[in-house]
VMD Tcl script that draws the C-alpha trace (Angstrom):
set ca {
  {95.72 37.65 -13.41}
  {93.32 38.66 -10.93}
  {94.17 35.73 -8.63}
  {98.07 36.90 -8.91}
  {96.64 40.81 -8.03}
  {95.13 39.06 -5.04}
  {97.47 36.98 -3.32}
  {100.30 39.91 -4.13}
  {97.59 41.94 -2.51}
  {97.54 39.81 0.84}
  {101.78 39.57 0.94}
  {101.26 43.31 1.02}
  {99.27 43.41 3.87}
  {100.97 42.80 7.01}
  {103.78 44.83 6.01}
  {101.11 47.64 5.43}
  {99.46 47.02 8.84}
  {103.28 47.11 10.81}
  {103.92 50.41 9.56}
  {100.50 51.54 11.05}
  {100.66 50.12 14.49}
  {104.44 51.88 14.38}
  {103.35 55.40 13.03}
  {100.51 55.37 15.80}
  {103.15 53.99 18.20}
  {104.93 57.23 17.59}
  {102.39 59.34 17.17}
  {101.07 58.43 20.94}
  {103.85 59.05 23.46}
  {104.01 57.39 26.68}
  {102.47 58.55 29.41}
  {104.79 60.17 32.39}
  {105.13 58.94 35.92}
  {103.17 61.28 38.24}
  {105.58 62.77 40.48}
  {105.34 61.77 44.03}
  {103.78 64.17 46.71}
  {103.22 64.38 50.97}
  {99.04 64.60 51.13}
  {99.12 64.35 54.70}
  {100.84 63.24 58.02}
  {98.84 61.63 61.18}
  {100.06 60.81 64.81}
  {98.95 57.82 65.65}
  {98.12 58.86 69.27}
  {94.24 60.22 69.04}
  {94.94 62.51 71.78}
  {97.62 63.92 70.11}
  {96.36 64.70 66.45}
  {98.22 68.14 65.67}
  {101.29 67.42 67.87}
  {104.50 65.01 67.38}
  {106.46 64.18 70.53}
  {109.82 62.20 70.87}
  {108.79 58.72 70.92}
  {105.41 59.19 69.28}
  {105.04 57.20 65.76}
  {102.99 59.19 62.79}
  {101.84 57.75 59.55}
  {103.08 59.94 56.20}
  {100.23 59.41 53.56}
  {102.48 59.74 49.84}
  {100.66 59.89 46.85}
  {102.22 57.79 43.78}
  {104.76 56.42 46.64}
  {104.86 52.57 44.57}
  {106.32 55.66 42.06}
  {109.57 57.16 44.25}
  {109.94 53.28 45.30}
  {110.58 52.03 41.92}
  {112.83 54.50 41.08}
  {115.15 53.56 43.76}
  {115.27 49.98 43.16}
  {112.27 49.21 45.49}
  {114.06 49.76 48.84}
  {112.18 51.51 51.23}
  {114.37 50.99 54.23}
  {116.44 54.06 53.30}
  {113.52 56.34 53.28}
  {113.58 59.08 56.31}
  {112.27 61.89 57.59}
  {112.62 65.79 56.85}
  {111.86 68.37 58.76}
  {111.86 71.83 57.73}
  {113.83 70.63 54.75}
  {116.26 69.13 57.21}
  {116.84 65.43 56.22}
  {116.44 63.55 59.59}
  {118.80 60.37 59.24}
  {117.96 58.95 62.50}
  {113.97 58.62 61.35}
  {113.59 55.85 59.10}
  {110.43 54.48 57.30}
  {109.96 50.61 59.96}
  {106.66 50.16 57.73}
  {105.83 50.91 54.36}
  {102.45 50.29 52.71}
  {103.44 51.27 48.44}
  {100.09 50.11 47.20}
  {98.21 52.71 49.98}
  {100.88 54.80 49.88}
  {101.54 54.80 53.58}
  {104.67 55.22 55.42}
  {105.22 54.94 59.55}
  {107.99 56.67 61.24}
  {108.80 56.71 64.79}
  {110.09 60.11 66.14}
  {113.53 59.54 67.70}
  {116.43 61.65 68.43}
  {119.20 59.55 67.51}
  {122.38 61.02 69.77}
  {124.58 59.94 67.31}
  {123.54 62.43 64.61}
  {123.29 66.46 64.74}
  {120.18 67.65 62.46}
  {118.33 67.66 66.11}
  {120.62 70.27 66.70}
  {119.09 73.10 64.41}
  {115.89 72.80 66.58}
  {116.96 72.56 69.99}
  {117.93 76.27 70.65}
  {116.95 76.67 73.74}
  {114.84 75.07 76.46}
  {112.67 77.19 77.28}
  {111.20 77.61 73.58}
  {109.49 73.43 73.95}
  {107.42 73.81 70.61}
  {107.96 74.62 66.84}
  {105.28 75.27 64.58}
  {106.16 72.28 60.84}
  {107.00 74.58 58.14}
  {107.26 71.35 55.93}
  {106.99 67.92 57.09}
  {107.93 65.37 53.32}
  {110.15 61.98 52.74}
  {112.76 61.22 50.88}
  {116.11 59.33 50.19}
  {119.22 60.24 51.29}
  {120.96 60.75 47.49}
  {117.65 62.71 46.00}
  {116.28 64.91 49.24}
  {112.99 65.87 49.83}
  {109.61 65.12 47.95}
  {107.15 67.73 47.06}
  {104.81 67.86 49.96}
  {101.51 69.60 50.91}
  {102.18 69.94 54.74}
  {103.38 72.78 55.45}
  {103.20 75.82 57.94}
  {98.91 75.89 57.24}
  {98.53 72.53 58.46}
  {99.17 74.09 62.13}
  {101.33 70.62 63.01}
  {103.47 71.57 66.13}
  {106.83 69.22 66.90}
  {107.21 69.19 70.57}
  {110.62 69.53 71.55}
  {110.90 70.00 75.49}
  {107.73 68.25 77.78}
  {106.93 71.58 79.61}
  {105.83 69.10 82.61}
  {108.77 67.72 82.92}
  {110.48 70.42 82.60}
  {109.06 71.74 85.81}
  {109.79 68.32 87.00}
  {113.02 68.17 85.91}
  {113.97 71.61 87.92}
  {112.45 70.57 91.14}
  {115.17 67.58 91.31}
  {117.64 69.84 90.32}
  {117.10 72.00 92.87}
  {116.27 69.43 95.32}
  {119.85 67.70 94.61}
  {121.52 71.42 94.93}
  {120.47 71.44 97.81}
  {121.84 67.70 99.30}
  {125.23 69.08 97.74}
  {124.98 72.41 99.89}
  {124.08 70.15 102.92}
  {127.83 67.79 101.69}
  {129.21 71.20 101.96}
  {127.97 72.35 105.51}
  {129.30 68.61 106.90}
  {132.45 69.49 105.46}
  {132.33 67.80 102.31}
  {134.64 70.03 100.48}
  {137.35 70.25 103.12}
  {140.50 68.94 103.52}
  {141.73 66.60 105.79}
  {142.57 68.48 108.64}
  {143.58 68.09 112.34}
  {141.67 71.04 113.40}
  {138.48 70.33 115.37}
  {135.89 72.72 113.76}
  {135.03 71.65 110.44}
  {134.45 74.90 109.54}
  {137.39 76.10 110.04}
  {139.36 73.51 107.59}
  {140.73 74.83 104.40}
  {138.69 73.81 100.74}
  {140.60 70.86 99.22}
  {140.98 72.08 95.68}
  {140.83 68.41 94.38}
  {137.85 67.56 96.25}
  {135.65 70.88 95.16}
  {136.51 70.09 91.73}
  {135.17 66.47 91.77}
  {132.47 67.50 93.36}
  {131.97 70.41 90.61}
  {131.99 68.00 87.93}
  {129.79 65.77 89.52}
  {127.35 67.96 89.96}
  {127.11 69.30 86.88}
  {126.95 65.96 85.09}
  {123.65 64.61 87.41}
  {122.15 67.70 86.78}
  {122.62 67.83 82.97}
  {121.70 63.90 82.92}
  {118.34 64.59 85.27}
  {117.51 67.21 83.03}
  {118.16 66.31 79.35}
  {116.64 62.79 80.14}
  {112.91 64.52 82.00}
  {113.01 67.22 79.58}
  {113.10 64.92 76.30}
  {111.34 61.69 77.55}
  {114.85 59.97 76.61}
  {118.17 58.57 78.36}
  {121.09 60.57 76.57}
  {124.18 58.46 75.80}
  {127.19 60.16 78.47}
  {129.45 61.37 76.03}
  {133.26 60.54 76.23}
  {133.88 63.94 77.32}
  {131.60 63.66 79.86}
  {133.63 60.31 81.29}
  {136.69 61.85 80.92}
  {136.33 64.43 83.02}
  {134.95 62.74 85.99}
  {137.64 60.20 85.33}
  {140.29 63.54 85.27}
  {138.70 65.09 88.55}
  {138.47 61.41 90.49}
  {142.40 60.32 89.48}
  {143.08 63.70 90.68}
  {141.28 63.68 94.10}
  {142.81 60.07 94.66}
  {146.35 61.42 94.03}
  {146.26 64.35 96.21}
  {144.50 62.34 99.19}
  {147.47 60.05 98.65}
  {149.58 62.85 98.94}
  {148.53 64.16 102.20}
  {147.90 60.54 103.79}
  {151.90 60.00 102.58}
  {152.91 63.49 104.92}
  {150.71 62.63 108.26}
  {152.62 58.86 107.95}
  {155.90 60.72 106.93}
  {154.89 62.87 110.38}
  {155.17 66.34 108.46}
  {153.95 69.67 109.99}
  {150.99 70.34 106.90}
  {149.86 73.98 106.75}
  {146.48 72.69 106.32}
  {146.67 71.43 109.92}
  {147.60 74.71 111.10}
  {145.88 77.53 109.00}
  {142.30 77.93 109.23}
  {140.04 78.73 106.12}
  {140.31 82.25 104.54}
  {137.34 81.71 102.46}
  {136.34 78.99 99.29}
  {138.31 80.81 96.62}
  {141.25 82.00 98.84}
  {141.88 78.20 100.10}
  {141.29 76.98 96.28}
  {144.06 78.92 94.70}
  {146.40 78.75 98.52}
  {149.22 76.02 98.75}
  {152.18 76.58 101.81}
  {152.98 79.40 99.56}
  {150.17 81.65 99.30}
  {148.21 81.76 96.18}
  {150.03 79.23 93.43}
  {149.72 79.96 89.61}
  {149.34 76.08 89.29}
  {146.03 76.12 91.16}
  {144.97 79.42 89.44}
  {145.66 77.49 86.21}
  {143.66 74.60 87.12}
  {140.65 76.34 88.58}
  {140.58 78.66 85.18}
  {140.58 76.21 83.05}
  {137.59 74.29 84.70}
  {135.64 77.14 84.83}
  {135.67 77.20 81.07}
  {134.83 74.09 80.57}
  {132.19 74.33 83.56}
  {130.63 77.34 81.27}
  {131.04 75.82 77.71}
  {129.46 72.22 78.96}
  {126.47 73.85 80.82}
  {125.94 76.38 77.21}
  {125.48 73.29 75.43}
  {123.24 71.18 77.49}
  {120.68 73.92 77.62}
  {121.01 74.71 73.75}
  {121.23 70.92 72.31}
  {120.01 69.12 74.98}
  {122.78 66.50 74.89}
  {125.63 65.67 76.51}
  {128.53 67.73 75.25}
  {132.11 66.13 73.36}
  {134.68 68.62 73.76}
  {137.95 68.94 71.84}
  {140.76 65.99 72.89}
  {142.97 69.29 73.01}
  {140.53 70.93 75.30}
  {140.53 67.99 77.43}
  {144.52 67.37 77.33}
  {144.62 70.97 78.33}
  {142.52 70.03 81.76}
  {144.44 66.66 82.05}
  {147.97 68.83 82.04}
  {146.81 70.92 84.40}
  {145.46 68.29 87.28}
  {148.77 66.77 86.70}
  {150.70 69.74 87.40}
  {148.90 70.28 89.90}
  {149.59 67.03 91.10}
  {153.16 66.65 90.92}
  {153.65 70.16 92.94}
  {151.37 69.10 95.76}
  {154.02 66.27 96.47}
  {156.37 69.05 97.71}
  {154.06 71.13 99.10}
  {154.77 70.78 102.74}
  {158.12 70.04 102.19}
  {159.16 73.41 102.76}
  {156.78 73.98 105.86}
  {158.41 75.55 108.93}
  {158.34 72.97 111.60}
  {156.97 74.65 114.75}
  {159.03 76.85 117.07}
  {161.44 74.75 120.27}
  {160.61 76.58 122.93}
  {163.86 77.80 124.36}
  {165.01 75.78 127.62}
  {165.42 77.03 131.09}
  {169.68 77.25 131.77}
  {170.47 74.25 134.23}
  {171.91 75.17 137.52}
  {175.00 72.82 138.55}
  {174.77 72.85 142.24}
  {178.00 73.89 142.82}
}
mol new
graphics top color blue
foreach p $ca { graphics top sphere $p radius 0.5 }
foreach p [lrange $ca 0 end-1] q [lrange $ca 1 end] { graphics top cylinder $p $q radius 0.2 }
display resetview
């Protein structure tokens, strides 16, 4: 009997000990995931400890980072940047260290996206103090972080060196164009002998205009920010715009001197830059009024932007088709634009005598 008690006694027990090991199992939940947090973020240039330049690289210290990586399927290629809470998509994590919970970014613009464009305000404000430097993914934003506005970590924007830089060559290419100018750069073909005296070409001042402001922009977005900006489409369209149109209208006027017209601009002097800009054979023409507007606008909008976002600017295709319509117009009128010229006056001939 007691040898029955006994082995019923040891069937018992691992059914008895199961039940334990599950009641603690319950009874003891599982511990949670620390959350992932920013401890600190390091330039890797000693000289530059508390600042972050374009084209400098800084190392991101996360704490429980082998954390935020396995919850995304351990990719850590799609882990960027954000900046004041601004999710940088052009800064992407090139090295990642999950057991040390390092991260290395290099500090690029990336032309092709616009979060840059929240910072860059102005030029001539080069720094902005970090109010929260963290990492992240794209689908889950920002990580807690403990950089923030204390840590005194200042993101460069503008070089002020080459900035001053940058304005000298300006300047110093301003003034080659005004010396272009004095030689008569500006002027149209003309069979009058003082060069000063020749009418503006409209055609020629405005490819010059758009030249002008494209070096400069170039020269200055590319010394200010350490970096060569892509030209924007815009940017090629209008040189291409202003240089088709210069072309046509020295065709033009080549096509009268072979076609042996009398062309007012052989016979009136200059009346002053704006007066000859906006003067066909007719007096001041609503077609070159149009055209000069128009580029002014543009002129005015593409400078704005250069000095705010310190890229090259893409304007509207409507803007642009609205400048393309305009050239042509003008254009097609200049074709008959001597036409109409007054040939100059016979003299009237002495009577002839018969001898009678």
């Amino acid at each position: 009997m007691k040898l029955l008690h006994f082995t019923l006694l040891l069937c018992l027990l691992p059914g008895i000990a199961g039940a334990q090991v599950d009641s603690l199992s319950q009874a003891a939940p599982a511990v949670p995931a620390q959350p992932p947090v920013v401890t600190s973020v390091k330039n890797i240039r000693a000289d530059a400890a508390n600042e972050i330049h374009l084209g400098d690289v800084i190392e991101v210290s996360v704490q429980h980072l082998n954390v935020l990586v396995r919850q995304n399927n351990n990719d850590t290629a799609r882990i960027q940047l954000f900046l004041n809470n601004v999710p940088m998509s052009s800064i992407k994590a090139f090295q990642a260290d999950t057991v040390a919970g390092k991260l290395v970014f290099k500090i690029a613009r990336g032309y092709g996206s616009n979060p840059w464009n929240v910072f860059y305000q102005s030029p001539f404000h080069p720094t902005m103090v970090a109010e929260s430097i963290s990492i992240g993914y794209p689908s889950s934003g920002a990580i807690a972080t403990l950089v923030d506005s204390k840590s005194d970590i200042r993101i460069v924007l503008i070089r002020s060196s080459y900035l001053v830089l940058a304005l000298c060559l300006m300047a110093l290419l301003v003034l080659l164009w005004l010396f272009g100018v004095k030689r008569g750069m500006l002027k149209d073909e003309s069979l009058l002998p003082d060069i000063q005296e020749r009418p503006y070409s409209l055609g020629r001042t405005q490819l010059a205009f758009w030249s002008v402001i494209v070096a400069l922009s170039y020269i200055f977005i590319a010394l200010v920010t350490g970096e060569l900006a892509p030209l924007s489409t815009s940017t090629l369209v209008l040189l291409g715009v202003s240089g088709v149109t210069t072309a046509t209208a020295t065709l033009i006027d080549n096509n009268d001197k072979l076609n042996n017209k009398n062309r007012h601009q052989d016979d009136e002097k200059s009346s002053g830059l704006l007066t000859d800009l906006l003067s066909d054979n007719n007096g001041i023409s609503i077609h070159r009024f149009q055209m000069l507007v128009f580029n002014i606008i543009l002129g005015v909008f593409f400078i704005k932007q250069v000095l705010t976002q310190l890229n090259m600017p893409e304007f509207d295709n409507n803007m642009l088709l609205l400048l393309g319509i305009s050239n042509g117009t003008y254009a097609g009128i200049k074709l008959f634009e001597n036409n109409n010229t007054t040939p100059p006056a016979t003299p009237p001939q002495a009577p002839v005598n018969n001898p009678s």
